[in-house]
N, C-alpha and C positions, 0 to 999 in steps of 0.2 A: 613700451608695451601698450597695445592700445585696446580697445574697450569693445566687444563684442556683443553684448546686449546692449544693458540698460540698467538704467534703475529696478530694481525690487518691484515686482508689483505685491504688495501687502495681503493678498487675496490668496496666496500661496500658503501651506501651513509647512510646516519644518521637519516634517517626518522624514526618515527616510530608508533606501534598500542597497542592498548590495548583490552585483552580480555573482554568483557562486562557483560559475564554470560551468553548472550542472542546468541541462535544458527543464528549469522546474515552473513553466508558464503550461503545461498539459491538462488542461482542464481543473485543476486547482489555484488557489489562491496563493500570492505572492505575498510573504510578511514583510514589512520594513522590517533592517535589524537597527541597530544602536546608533546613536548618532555617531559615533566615533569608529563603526565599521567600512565607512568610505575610503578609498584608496585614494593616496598623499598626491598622487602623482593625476594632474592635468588629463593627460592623453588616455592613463589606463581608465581615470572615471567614465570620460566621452566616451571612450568607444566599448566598454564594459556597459552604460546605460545602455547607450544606441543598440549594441548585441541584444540586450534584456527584451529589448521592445521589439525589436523583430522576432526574435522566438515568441513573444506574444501575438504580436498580426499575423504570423504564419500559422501558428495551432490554433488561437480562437474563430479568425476571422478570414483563413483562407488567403491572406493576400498574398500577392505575385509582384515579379520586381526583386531588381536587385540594389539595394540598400534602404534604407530607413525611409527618406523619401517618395522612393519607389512606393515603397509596400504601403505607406500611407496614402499614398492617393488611388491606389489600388483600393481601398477599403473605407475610404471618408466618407460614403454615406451611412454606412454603418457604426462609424466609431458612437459612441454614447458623449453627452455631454459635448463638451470642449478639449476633448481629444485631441481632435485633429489639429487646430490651432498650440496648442500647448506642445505635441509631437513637432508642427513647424519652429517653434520656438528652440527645441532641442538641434533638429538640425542644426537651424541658424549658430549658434552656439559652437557644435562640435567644427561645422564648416570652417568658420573663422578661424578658430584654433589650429585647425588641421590646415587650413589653405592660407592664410595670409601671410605674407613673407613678414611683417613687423610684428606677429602677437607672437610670445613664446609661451605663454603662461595665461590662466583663466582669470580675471581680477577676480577677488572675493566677493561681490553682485553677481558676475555670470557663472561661481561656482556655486555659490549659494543658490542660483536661479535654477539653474541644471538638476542640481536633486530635488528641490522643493516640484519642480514641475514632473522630474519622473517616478517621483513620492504619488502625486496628484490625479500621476496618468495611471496606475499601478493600483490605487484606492477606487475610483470609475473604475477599469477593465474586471476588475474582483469582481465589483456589487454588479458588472452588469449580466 
């Protein structure tokens, strides 16, 4: 199984959210729920965040494109903060997963990275 980020970067805080189904980025705030509201399974977290965040670039921010990276470069001068790099992070992450013929599975650094960073991106996109 092979390794798709990296190390932890420490700068991360531990909060985090869960996708609901429900298109709820419409001009309101997204809450993290519980830590133990994440979904077990790899593939449905990836692509449950990834969902999250383009219903976010698509109602706040307008963007265009079809997929995550799409929509973010559609909108990167706009993102607030370090958005845009922490969203490239997420890609990276789901891509591996999704496309590399030897990872089956997120090690525990790039699952743990995945929600710390769409905890992170989800707290910016609120306050801005």
């Amino acid at each position: 199984m092979g390794n798709c980020f990296g190390p932890l970067d420490s700068s991360h805080s531990a909060n985090n959210y869960r996708f609901t189904g429900q298109p709820s980025g419409y001009g309101r705030a997204v809450a993290p729920p519980a830590q133990n509201q994440y979904p077990s399974n790899d593939y449905e977290l990836v692509i449950r965040i990834s969902r999250k965040l383009e219903v976010l670039l698509k109602t706040r921010y307008g963007a265009e494109g079809e997929g995550l990276g799409q929509l973010r470069r559609s909108v990167q001068d706009q993102l607030p903060g370090n958005v845009n790099g922490m969203i490239k992070d997420i890609v990276r992450i789901r891509n591996c997963l999704c496309h590399e013929e030897n990872v089956e599975a997120l090690t525990p650094q790039d699952r743990n990275k995945i929600k710390q960073l769409s905890n992170n991106i989800l707290q910016l996109l609120n306050n801005s």
